[in-house]
FILUM-713730 format. One record per residue (C-alpha): x, y, z. Coordinates in steps of 0.25 Angstrom, whole numbers, plus 2048, in hexadecimal, padded with zeros to 3 digits. Layout:
! FILUM-713730
XYZ;...
//
This chain:
! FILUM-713730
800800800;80480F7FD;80481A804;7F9825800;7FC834802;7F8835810;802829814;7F881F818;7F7812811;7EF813805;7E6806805;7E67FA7FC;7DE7F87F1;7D77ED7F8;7D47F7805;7CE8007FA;7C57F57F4;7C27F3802;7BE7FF806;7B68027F9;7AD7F67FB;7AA7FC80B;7A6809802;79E8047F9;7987FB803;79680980C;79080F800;7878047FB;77F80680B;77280D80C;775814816;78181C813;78282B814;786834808;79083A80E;79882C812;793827805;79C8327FE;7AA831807;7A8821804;7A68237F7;7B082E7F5;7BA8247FD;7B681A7F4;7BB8207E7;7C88257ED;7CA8157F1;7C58127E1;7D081B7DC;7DB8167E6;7D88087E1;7D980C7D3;7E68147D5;7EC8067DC;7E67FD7D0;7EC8057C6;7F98047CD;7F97F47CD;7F57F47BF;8017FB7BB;80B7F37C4;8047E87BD;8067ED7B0;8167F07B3;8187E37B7;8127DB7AC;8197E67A5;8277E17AB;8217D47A9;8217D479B;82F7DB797;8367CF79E;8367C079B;82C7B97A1;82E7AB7A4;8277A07AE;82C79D7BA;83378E7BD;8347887C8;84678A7CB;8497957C2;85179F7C7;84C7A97BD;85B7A97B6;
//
């Protein structure tokens, strides 16, 4: 986990998906006042775009390594090989 800019630990992507369900959960009850139903819904995108921002970075490490991946021989693995 990173650091955000207050210097607290920024949550994982699943304490996000977490959280949003409680949200959608709280949003979803009857008895809900507007007023709450705005801050968790306003809390809720924020945690939308943090996932977002975190997917986007796993897709690009994915694509650097399959991008190392392919510019170097790829062989299977045996059982006693050294690699040499």
């Amino acid at each position: 986990m990173g650091k955000g800019e207050s210097g607290q630990e920024e949550p994982t992507l699943e304490t996000r998906l977490s959280r949003l369900e409680a949200i959608v959960a709280a949003l979803e009850s009857d008895d809900i006042e507007l007023e709450r139903a705005l801050e968790l819904f306003e809390e809720g995108v924020g945690h939308v775009r943090s996932a977002e921002e975190l997917l986007r970075g796993a897709e690009l490490r994915v694509e650097e390594l399959l991008g190392e991946a392919g510019s170097t021989e790829v062989r299977p693995f045996e059982p006693g090989d050294s690699g040499s």
